[in-house]
N, CA and C atoms as an extended XYZ file, in Angstrom:
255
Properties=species:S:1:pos:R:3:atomname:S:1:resname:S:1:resid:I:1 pbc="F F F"
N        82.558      -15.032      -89.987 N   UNK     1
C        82.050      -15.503      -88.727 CA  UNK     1
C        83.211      -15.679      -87.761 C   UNK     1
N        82.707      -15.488      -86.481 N   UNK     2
C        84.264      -15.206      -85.251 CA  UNK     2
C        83.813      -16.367      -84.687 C   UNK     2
N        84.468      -17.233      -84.374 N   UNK     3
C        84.241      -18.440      -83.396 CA  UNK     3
C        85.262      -18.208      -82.331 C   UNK     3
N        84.969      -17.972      -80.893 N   UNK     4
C        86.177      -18.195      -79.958 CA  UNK     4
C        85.907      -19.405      -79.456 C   UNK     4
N        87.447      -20.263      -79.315 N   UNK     5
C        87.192      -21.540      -78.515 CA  UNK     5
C        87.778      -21.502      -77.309 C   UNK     5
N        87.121      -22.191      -75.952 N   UNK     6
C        87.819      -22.174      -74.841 CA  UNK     6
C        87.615      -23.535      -74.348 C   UNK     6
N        88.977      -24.196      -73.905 N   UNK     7
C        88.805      -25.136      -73.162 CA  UNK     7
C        89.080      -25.550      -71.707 C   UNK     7
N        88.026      -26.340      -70.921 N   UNK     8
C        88.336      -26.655      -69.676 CA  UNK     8
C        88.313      -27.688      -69.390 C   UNK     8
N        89.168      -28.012      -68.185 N   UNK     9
C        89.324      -29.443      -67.672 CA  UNK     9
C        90.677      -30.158      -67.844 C   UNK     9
N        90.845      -31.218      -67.653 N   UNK    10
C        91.643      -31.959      -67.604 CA  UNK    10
C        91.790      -33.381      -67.439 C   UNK    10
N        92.563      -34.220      -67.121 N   UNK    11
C        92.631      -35.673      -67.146 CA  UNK    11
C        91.064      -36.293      -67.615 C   UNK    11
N        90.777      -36.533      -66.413 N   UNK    12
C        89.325      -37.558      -66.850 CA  UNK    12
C        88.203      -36.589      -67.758 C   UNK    12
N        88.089      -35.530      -67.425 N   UNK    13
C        86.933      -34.790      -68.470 CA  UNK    13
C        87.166      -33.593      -68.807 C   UNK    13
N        86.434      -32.810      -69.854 N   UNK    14
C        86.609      -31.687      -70.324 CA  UNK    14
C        85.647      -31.031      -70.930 C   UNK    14
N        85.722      -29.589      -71.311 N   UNK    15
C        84.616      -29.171      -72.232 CA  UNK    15
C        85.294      -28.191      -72.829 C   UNK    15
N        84.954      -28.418      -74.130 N   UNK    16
C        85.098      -27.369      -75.159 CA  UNK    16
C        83.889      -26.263      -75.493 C   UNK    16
N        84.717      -24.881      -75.363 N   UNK    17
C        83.187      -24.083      -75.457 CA  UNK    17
C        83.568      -23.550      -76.773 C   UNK    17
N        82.485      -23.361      -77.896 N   UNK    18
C        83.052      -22.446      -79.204 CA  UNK    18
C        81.754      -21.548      -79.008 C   UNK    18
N        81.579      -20.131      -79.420 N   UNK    19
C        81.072      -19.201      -79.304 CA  UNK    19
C        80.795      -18.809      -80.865 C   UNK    19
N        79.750      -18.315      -81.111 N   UNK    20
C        79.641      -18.166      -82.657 CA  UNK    20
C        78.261      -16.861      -82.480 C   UNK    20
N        77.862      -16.146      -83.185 N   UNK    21
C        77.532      -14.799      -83.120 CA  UNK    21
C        76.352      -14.837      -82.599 C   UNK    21
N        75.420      -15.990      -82.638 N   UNK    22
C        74.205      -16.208      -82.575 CA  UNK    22
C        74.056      -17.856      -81.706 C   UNK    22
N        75.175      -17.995      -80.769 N   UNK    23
C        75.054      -19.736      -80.587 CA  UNK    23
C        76.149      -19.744      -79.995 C   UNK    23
N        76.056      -20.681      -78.674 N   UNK    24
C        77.117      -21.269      -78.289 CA  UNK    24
C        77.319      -22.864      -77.811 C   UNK    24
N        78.277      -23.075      -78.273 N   UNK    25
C        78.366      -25.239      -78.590 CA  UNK    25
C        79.320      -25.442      -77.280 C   UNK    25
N        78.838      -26.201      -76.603 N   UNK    26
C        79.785      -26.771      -75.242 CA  UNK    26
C        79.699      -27.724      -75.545 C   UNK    26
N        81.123      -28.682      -75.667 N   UNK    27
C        81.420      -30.288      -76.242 CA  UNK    27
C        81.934      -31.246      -74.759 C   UNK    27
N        81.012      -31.976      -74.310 N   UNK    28
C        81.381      -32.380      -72.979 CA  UNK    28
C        82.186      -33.683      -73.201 C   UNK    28
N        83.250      -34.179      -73.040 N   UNK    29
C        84.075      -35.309      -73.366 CA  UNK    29
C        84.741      -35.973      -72.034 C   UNK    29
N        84.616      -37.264      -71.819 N   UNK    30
C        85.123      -38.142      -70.732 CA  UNK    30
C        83.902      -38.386      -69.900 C   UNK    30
N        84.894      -38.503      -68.849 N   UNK    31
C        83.420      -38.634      -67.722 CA  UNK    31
C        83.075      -37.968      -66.813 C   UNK    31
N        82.110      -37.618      -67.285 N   UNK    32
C        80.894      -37.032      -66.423 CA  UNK    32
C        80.445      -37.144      -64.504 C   UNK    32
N        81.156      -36.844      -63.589 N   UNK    33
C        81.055      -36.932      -62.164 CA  UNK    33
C        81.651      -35.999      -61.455 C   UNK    33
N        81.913      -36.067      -60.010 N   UNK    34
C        81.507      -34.658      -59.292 CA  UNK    34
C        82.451      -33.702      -59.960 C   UNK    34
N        83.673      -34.134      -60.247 N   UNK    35
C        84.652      -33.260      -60.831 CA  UNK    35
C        84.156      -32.525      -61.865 C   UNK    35
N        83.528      -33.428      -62.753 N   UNK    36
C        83.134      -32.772      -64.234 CA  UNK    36
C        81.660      -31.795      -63.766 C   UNK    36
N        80.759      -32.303      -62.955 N   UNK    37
C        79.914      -31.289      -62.655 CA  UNK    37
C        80.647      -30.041      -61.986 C   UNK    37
N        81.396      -30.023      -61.304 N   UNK    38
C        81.956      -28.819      -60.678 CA  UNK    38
C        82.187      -28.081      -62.010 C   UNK    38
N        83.072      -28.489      -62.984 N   UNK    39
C        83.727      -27.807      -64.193 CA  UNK    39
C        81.845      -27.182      -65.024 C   UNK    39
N        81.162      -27.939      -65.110 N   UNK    40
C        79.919      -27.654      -65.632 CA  UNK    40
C        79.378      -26.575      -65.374 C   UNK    40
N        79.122      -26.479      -63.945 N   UNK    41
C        78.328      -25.861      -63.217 CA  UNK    41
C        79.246      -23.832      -63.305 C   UNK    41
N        80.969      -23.731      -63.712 N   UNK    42
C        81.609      -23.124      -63.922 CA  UNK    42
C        81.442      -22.687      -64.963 C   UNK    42
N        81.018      -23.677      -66.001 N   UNK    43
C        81.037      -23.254      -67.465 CA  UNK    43
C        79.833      -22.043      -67.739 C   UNK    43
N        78.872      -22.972      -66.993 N   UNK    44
C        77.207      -22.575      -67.181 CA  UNK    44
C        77.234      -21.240      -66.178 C   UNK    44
N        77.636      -21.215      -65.299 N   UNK    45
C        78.026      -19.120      -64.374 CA  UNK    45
C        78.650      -18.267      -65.583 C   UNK    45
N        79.560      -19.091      -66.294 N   UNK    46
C        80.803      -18.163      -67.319 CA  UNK    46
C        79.592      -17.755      -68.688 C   UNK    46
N        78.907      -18.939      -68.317 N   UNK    47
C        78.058      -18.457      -70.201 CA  UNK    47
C        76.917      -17.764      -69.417 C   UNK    47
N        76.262      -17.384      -68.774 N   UNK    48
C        75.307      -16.600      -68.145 CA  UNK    48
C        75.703      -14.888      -67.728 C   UNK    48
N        77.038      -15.045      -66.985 N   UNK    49
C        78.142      -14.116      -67.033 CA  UNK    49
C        78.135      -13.003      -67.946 C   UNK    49
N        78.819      -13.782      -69.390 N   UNK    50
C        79.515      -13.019      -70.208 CA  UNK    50
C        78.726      -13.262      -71.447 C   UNK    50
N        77.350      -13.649      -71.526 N   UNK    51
C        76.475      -13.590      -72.345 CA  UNK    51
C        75.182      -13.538      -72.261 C   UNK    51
N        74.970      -11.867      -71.470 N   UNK    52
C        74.007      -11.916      -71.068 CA  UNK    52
C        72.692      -11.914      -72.045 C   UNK    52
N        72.380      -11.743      -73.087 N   UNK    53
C        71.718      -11.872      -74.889 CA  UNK    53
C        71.596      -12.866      -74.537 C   UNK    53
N        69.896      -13.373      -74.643 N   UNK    54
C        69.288      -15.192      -75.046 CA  UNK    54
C        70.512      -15.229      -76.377 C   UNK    54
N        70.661      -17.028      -76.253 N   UNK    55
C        71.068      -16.963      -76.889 CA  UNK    55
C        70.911      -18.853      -77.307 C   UNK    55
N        71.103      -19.475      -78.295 N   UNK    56
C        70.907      -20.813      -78.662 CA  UNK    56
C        72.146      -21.020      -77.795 C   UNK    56
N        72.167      -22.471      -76.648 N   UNK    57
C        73.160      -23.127      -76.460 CA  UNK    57
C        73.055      -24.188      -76.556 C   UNK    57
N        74.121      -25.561      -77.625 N   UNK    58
C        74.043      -26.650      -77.933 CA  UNK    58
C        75.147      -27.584      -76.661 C   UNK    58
N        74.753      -28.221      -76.166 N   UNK    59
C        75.239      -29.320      -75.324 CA  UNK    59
C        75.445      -30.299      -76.078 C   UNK    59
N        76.865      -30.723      -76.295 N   UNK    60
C        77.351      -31.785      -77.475 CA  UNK    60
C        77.740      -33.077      -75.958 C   UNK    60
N        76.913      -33.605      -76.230 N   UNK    61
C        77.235      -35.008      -75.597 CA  UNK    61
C        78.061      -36.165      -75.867 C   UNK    61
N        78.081      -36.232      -76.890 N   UNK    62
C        78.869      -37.572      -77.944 CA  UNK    62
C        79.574      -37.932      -77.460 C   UNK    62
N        80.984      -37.129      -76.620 N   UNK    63
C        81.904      -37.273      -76.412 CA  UNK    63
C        82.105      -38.141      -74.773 C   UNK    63
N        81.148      -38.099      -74.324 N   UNK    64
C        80.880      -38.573      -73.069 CA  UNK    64
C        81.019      -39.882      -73.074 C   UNK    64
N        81.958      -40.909      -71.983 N   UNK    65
C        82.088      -42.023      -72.373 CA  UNK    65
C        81.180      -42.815      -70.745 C   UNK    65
N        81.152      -41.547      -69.502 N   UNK    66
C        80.560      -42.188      -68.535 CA  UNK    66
C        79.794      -40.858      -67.796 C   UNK    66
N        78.578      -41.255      -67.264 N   UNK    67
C        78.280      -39.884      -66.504 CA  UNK    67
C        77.355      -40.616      -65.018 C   UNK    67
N        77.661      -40.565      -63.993 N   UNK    68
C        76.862      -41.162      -62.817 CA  UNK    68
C        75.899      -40.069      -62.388 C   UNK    68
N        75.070      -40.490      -61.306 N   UNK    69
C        73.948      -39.726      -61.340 CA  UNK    69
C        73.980      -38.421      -60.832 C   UNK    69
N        74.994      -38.454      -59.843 N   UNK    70
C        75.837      -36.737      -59.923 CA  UNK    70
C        76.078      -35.911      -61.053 C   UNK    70
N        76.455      -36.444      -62.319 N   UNK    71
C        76.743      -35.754      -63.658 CA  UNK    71
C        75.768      -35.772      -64.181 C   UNK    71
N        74.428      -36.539      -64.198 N   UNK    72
C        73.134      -36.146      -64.868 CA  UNK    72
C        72.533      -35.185      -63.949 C   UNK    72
N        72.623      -34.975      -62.648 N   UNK    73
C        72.119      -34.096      -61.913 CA  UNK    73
C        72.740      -32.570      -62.424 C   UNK    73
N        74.057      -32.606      -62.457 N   UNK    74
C        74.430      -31.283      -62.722 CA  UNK    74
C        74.520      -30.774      -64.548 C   UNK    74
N        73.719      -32.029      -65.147 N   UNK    75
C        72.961      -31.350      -66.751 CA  UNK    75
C        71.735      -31.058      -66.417 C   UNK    75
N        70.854      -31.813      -65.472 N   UNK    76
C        69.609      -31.306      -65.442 CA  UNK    76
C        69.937      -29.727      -64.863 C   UNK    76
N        70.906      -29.543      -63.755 N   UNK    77
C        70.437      -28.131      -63.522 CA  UNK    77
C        71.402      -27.139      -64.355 C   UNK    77
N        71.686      -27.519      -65.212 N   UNK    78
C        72.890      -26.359      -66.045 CA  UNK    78
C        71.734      -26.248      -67.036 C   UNK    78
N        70.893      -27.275      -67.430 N   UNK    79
C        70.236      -27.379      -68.616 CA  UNK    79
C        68.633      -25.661      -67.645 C   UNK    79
N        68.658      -26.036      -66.907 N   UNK    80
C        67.221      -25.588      -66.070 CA  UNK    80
C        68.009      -23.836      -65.849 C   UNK    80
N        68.665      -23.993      -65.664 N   UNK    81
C        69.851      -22.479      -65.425 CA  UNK    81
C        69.578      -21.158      -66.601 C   UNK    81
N        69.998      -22.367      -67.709 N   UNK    82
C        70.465      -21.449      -69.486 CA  UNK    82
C        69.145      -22.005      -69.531 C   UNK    82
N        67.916      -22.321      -69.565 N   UNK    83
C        66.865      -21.848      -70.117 CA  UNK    83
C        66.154      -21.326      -69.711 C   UNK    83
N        65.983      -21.339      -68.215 N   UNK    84
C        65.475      -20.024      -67.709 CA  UNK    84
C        65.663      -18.484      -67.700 C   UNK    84
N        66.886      -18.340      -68.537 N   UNK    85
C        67.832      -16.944      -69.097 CA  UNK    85
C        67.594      -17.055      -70.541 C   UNK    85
């Protein structure tokens, strides 16, 4: 099995993307606001992009320590994005 990992972000938040043949896991860590939606909203163009194949994508939350209503806004529409594809 090939897993590629890519990571984005910096200081206050980040996301880890791992790619796996049939699935892809985005690990969202820190906090969640306009910065981190900008990075989101990048991630979610890049996985639509370069994977165009339905495909399972897991949104790992755990790691999230704050998200204001700007950062739930930009999961509702990343979430509304990758399942409409």
């Amino acid at each position: 099995m090939s897993v590629v990992r890519k990571d984005l972000g910096s200081g206050h938040f980040s996301i880890s993307v791992e790619t796996f043949p049939s699935a892809v896991r985005a690990e969202l860590a820190g906090e969640l606001d306009l910065y981190g939606t900008e990075l989101l909203a990048e991630m979610t163009e890049e996985l639509l992009t370069t994977h165009p194949t339905p495909r399972d994508v897991v949104l790992d939350l755990s790691g999230l320590v704050f998200a204001d209503l700007v950062g739930v806004r930009g999961l509702v529409d990343s979430c509304r994005l990758l399942s409409a594809n």
